[in-house]
CHARMM-style PDB file with segment names, atoms N, HN, CA, C and O in Angstrom:
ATOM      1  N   UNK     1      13.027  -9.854 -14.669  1.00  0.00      PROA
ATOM      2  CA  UNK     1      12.171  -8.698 -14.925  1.00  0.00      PROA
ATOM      3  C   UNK     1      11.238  -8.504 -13.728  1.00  0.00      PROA
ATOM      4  O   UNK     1      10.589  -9.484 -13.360  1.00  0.00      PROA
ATOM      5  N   UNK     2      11.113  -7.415 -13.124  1.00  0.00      PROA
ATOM      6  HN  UNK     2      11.640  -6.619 -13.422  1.00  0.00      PROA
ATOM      7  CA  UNK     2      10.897  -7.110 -11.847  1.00  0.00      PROA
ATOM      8  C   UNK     2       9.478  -5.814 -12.113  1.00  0.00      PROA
ATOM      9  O   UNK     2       8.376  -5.675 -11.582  1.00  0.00      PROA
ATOM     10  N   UNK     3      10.276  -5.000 -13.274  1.00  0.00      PROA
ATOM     11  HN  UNK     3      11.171  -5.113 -13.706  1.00  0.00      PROA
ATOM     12  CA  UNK     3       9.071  -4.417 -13.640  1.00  0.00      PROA
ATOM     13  C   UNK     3       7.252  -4.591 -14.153  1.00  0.00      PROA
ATOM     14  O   UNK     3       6.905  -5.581 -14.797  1.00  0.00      PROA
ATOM     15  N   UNK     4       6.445  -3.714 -13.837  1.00  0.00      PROA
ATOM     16  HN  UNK     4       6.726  -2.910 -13.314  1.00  0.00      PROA
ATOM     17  CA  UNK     4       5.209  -4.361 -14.200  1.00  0.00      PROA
ATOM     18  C   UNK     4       5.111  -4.227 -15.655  1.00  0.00      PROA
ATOM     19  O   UNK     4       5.635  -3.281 -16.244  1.00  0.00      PROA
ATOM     20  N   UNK     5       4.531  -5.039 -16.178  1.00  0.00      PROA
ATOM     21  HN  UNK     5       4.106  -5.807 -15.699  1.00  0.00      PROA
ATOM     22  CA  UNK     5       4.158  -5.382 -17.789  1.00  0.00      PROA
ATOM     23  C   UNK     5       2.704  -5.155 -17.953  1.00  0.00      PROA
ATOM     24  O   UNK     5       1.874  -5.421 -17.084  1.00  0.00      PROA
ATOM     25  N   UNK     6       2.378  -4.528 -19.388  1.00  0.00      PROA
ATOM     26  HN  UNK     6       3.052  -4.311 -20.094  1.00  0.00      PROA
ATOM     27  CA  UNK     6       0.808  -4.104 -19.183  1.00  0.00      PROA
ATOM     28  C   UNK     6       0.691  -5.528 -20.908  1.00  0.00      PROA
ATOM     29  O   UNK     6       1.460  -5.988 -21.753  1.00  0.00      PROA
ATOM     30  N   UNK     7      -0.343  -5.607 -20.637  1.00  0.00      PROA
ATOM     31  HN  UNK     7      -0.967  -5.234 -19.951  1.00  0.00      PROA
ATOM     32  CA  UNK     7      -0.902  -7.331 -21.027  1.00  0.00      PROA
ATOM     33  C   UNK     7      -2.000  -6.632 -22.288  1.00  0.00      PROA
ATOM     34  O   UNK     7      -2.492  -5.544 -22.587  1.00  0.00      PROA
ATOM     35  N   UNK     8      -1.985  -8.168 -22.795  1.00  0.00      PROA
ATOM     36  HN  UNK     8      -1.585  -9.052 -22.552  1.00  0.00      PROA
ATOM     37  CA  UNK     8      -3.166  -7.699 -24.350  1.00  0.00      PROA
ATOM     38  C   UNK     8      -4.316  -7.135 -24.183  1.00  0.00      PROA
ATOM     39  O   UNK     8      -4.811  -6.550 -25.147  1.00  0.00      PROA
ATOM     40  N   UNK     9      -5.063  -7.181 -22.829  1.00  0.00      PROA
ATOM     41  HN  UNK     9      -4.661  -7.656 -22.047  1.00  0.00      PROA
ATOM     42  CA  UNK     9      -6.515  -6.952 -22.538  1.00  0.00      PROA
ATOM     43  C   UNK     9      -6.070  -5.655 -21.772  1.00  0.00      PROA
ATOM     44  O   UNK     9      -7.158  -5.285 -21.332  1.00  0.00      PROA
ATOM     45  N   UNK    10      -5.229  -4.816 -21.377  1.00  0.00      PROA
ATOM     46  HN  UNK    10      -4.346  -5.117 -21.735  1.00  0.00      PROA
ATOM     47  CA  UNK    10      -4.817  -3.886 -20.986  1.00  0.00      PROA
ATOM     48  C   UNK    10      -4.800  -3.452 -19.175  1.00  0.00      PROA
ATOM     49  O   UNK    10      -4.889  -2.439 -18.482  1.00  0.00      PROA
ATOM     50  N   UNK    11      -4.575  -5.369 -18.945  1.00  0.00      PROA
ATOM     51  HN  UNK    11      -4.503  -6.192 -19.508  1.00  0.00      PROA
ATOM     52  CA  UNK    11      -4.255  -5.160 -17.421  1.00  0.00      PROA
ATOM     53  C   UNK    11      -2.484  -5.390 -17.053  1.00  0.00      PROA
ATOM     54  O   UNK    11      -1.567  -5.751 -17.790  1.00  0.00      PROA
ATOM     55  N   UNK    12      -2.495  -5.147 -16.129  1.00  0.00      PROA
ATOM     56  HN  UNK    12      -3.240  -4.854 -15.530  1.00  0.00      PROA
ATOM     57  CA  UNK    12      -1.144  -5.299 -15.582  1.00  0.00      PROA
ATOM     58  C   UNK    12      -0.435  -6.273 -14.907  1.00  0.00      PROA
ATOM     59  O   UNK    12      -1.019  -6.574 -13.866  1.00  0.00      PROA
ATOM     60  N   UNK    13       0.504  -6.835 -15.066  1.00  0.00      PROA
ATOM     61  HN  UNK    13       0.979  -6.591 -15.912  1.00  0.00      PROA
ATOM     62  CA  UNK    13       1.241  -7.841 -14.572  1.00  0.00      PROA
ATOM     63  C   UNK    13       2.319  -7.239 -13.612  1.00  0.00      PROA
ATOM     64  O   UNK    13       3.253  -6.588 -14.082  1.00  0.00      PROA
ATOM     65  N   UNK    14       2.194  -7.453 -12.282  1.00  0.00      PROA
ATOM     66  HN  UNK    14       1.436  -7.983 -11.901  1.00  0.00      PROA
ATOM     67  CA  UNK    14       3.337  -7.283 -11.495  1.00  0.00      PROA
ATOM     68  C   UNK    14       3.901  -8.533 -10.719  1.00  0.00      PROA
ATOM     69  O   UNK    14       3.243  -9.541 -10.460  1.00  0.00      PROA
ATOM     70  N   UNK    15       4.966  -8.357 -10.452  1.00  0.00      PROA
ATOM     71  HN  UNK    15       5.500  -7.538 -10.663  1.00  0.00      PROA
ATOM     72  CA  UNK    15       5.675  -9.554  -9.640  1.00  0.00      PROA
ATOM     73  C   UNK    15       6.205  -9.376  -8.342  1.00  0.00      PROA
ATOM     74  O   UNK    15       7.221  -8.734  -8.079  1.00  0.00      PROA
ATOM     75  N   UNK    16       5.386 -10.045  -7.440  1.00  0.00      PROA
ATOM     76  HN  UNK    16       4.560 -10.567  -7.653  1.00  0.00      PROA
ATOM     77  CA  UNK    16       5.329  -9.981  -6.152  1.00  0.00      PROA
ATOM     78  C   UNK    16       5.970 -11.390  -5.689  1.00  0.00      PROA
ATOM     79  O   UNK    16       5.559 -12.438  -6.189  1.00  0.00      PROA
ATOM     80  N   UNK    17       7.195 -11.375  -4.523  1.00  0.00      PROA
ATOM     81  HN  UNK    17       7.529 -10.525  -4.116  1.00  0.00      PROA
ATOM     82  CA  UNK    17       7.725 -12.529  -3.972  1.00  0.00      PROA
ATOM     83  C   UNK    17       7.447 -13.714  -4.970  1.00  0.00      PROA
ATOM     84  O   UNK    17       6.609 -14.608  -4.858  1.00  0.00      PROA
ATOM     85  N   UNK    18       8.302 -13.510  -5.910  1.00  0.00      PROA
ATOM     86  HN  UNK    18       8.983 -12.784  -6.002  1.00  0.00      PROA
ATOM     87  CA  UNK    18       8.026 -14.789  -6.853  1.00  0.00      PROA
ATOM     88  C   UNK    18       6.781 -14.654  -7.853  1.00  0.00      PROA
ATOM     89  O   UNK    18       6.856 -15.615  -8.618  1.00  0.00      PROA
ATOM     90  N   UNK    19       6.006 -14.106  -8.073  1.00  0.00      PROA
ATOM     91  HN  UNK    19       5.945 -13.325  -7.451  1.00  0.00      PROA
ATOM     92  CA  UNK    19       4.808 -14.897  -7.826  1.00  0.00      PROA
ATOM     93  C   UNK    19       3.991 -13.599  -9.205  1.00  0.00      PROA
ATOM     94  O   UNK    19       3.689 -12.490  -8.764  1.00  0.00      PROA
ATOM     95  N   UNK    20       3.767 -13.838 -10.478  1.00  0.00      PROA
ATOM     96  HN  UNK    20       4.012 -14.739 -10.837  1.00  0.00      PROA
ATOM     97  CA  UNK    20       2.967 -13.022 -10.941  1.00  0.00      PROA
ATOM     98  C   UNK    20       1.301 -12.542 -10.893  1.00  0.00      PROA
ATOM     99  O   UNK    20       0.387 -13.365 -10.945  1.00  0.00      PROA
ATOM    100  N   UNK    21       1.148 -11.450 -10.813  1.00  0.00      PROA
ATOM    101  HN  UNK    21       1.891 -10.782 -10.772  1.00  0.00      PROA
ATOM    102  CA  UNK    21      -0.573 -11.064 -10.350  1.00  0.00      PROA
ATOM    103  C   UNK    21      -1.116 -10.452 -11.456  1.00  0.00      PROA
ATOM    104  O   UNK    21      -0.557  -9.378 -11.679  1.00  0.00      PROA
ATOM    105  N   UNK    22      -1.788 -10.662 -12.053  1.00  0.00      PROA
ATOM    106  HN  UNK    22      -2.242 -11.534 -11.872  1.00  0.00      PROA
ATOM    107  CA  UNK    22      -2.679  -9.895 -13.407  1.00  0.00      PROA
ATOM    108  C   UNK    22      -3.766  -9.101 -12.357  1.00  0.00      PROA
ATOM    109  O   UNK    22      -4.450  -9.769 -11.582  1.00  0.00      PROA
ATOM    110  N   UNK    23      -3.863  -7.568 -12.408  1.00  0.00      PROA
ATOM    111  HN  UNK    23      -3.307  -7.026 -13.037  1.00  0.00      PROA
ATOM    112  CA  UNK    23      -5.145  -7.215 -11.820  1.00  0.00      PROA
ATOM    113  C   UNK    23      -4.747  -5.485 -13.022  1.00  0.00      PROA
ATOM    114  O   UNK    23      -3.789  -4.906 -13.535  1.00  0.00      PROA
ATOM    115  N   UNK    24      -6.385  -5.359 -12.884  1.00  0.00      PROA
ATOM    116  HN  UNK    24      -7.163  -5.829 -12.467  1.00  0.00      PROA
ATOM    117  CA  UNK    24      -7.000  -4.106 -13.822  1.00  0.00      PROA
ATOM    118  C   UNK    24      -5.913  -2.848 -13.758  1.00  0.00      PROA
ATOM    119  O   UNK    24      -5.754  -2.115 -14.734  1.00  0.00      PROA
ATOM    120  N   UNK    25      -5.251  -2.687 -12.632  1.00  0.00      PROA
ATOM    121  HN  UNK    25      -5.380  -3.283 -11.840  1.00  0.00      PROA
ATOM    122  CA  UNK    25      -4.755  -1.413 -12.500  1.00  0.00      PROA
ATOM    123  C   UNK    25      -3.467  -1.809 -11.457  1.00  0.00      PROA
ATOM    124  O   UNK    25      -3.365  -2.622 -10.539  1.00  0.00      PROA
ATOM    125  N   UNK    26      -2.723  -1.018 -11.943  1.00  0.00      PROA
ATOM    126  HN  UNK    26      -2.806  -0.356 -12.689  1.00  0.00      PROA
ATOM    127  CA  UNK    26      -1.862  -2.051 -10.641  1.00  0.00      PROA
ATOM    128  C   UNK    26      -1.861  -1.267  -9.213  1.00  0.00      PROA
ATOM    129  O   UNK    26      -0.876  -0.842  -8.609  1.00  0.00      PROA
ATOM    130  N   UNK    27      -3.134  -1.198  -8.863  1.00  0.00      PROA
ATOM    131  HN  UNK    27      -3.934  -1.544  -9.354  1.00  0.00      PROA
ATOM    132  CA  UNK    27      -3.408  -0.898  -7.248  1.00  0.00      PROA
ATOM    133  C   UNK    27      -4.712  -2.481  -7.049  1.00  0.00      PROA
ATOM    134  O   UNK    27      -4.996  -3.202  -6.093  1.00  0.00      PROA
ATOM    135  N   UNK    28      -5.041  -2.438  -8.070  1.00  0.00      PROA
ATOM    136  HN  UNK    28      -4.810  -1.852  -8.847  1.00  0.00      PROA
ATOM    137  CA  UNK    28      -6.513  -3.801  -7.362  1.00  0.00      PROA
ATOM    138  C   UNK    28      -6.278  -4.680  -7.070  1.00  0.00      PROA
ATOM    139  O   UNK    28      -5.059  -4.847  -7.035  1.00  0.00      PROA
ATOM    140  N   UNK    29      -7.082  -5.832  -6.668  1.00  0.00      PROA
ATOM    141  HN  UNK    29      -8.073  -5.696  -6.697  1.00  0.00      PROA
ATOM    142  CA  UNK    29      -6.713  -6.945  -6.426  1.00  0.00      PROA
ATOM    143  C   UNK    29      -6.580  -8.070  -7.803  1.00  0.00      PROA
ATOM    144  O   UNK    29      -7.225  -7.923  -8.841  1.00  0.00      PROA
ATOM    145  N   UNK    30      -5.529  -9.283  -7.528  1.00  0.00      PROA
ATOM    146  HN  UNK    30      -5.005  -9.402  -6.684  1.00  0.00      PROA
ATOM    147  CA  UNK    30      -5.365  -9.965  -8.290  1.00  0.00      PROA
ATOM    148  C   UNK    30      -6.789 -10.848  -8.898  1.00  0.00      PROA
ATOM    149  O   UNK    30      -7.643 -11.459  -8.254  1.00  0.00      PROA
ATOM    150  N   UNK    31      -6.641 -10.620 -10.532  1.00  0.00      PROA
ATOM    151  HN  UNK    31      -5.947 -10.124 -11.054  1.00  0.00      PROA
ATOM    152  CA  UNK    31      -7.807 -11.069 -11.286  1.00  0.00      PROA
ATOM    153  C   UNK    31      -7.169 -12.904 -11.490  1.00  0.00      PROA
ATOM    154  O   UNK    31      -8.041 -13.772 -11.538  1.00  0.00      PROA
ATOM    155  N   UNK    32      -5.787 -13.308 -11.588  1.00  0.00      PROA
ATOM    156  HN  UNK    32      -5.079 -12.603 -11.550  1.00  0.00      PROA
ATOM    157  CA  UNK    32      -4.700 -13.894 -12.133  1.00  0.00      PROA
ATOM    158  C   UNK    32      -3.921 -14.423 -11.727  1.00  0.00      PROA
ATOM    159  O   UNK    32      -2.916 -14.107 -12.363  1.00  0.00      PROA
ATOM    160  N   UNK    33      -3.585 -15.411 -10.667  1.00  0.00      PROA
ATOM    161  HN  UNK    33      -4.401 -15.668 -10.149  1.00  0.00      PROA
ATOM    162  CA  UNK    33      -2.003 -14.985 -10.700  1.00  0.00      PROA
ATOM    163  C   UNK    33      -1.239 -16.534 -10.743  1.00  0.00      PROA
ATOM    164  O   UNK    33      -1.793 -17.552 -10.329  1.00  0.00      PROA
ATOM    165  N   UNK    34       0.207 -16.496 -11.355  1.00  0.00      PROA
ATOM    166  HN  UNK    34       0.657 -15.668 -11.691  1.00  0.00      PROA
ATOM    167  CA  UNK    34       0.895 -17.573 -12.080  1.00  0.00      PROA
ATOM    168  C   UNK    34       2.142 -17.239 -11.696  1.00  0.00      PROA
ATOM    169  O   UNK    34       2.522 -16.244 -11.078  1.00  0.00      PROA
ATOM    170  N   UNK    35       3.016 -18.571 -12.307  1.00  0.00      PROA
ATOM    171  HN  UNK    35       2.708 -19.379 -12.809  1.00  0.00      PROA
ATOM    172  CA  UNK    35       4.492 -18.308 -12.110  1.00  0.00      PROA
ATOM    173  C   UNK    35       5.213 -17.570 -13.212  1.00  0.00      PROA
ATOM    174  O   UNK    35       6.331 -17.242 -12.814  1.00  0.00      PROA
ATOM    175  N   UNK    36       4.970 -17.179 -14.493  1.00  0.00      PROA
ATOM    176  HN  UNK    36       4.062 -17.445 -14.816  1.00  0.00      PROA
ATOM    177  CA  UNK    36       5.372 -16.939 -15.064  1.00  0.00      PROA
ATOM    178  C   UNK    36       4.819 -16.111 -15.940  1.00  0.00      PROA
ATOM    179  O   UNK    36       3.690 -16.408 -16.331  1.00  0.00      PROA
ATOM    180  N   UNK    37       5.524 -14.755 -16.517  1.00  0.00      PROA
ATOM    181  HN  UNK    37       6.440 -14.514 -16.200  1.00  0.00      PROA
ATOM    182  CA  UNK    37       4.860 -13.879 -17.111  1.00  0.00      PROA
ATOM    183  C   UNK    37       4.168 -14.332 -18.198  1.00  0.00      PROA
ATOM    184  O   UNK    37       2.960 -14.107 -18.129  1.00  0.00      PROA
ATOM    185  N   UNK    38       4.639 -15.044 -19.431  1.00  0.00      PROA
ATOM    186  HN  UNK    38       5.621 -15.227 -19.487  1.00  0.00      PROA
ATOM    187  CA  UNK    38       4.202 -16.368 -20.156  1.00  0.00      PROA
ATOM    188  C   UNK    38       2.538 -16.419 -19.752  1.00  0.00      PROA
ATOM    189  O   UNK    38       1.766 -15.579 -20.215  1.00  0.00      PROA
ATOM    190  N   UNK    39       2.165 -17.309 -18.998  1.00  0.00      PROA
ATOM    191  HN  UNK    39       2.792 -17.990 -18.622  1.00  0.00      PROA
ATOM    192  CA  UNK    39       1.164 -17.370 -18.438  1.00  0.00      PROA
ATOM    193  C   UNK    39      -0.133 -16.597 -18.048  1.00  0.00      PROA
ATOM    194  O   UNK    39      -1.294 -16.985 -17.912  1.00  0.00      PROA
ATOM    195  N   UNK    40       0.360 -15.565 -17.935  1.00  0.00      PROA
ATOM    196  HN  UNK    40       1.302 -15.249 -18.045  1.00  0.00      PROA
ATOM    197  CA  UNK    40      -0.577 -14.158 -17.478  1.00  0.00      PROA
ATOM    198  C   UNK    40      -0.750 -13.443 -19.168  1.00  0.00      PROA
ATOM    199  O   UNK    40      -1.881 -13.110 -19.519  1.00  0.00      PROA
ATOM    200  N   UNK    41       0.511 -13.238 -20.195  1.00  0.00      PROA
ATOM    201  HN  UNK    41       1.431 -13.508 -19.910  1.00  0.00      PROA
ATOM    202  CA  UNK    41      -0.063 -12.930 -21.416  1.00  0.00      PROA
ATOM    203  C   UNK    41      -1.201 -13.646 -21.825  1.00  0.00      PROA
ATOM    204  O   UNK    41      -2.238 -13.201 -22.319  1.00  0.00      PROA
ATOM    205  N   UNK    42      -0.703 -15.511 -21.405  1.00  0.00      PROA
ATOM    206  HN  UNK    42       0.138 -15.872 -21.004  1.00  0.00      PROA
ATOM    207  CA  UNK    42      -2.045 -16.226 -21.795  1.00  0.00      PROA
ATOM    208  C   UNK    42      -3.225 -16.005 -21.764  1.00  0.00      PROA
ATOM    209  O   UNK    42      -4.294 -16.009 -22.374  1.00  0.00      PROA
ATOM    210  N   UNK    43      -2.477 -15.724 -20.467  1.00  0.00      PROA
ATOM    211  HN  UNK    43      -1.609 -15.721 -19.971  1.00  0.00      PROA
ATOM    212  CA  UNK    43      -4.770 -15.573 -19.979  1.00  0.00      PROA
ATOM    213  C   UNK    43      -5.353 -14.535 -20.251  1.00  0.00      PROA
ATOM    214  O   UNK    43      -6.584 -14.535 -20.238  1.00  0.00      PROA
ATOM    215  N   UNK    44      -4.533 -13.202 -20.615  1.00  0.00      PROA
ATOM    216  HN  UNK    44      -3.533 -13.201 -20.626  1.00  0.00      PROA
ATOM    217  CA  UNK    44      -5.220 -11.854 -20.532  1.00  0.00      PROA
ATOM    218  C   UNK    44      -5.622 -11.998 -22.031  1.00  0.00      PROA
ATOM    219  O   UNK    44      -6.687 -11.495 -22.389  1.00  0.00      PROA
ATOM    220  N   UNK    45      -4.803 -12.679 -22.963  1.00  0.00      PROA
ATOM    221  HN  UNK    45      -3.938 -13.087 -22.672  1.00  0.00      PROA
ATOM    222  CA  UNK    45      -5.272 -12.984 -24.662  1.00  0.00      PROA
ATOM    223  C   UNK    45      -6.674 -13.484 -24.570  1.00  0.00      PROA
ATOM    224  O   UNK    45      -7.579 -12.763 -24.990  1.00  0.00      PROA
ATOM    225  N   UNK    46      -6.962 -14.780 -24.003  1.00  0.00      PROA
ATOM    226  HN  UNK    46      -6.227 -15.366 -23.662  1.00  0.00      PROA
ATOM    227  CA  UNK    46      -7.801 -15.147 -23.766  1.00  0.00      PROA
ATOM    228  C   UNK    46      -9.114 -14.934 -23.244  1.00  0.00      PROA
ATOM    229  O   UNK    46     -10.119 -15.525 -23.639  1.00  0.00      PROA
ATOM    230  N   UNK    47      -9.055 -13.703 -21.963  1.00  0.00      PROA
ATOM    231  HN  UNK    47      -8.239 -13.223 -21.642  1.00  0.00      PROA
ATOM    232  CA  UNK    47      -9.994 -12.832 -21.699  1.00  0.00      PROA
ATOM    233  C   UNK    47     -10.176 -11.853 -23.051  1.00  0.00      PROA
ATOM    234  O   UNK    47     -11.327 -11.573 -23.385  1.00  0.00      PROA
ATOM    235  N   UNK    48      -9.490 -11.536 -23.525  1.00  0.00      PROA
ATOM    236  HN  UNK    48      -8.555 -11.763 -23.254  1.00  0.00      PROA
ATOM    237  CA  UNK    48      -9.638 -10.556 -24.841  1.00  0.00      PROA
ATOM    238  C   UNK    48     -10.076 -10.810 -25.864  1.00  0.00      PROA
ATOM    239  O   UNK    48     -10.556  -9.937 -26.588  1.00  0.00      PROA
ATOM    240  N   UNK    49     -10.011 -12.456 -26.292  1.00  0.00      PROA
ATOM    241  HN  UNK    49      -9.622 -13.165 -25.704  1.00  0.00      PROA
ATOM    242  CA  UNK    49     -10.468 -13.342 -27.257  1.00  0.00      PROA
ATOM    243  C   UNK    49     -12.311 -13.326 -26.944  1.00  0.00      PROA
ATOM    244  O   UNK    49     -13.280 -13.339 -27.704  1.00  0.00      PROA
ATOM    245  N   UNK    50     -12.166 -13.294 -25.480  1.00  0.00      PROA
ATOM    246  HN  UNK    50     -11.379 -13.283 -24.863  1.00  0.00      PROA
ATOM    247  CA  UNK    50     -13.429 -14.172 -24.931  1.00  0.00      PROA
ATOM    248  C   UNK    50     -15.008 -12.747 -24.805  1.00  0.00      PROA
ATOM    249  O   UNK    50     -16.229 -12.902 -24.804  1.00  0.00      PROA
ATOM    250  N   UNK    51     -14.121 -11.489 -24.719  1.00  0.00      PROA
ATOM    251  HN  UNK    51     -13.129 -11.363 -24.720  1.00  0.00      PROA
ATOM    252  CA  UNK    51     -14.833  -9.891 -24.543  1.00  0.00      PROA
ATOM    253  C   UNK    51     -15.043 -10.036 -25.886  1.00  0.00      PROA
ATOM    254  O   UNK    51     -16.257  -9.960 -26.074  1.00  0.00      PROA
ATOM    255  N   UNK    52     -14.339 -10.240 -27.109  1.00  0.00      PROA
ATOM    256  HN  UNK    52     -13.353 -10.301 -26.956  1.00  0.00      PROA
ATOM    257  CA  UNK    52     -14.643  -9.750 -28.161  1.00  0.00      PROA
ATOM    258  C   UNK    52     -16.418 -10.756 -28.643  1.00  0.00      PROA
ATOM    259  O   UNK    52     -17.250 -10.161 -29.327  1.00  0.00      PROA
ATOM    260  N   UNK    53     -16.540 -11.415 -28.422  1.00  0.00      PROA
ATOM    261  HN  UNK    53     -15.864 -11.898 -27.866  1.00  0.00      PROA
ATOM    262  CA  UNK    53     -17.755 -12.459 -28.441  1.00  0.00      PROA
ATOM    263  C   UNK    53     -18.783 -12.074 -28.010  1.00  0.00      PROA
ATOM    264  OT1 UNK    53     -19.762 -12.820 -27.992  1.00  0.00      PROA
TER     265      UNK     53
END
């Protein structure tokens, strides 16, 4: 999967040379970034868990 994925907190996941980037919009800079899309749902749940507080 090559395409960008938009995440629970309503940022975006794109995949660059390997390599996934969570950032706000997919022009900004990376807030995120992991090997696996897996990973980036994690964290954006977690930022979303963490806003609601």
């Amino acid at each position: 999967m090559n395409t960008p994925s938009v995440l629970a907190n309503g940022m975006w996941a794109n995949r660059w040379n390997m390599i996934w980037r969570v950032t706000e919009d997919r022009d900004k800079r990376a807030r995120f970034v992991a090997v696996h899309l897996d990973e980036c749902r994690r964290w954006a749940g977690a930022q979303l868990r963490n806003s609601k507080h």
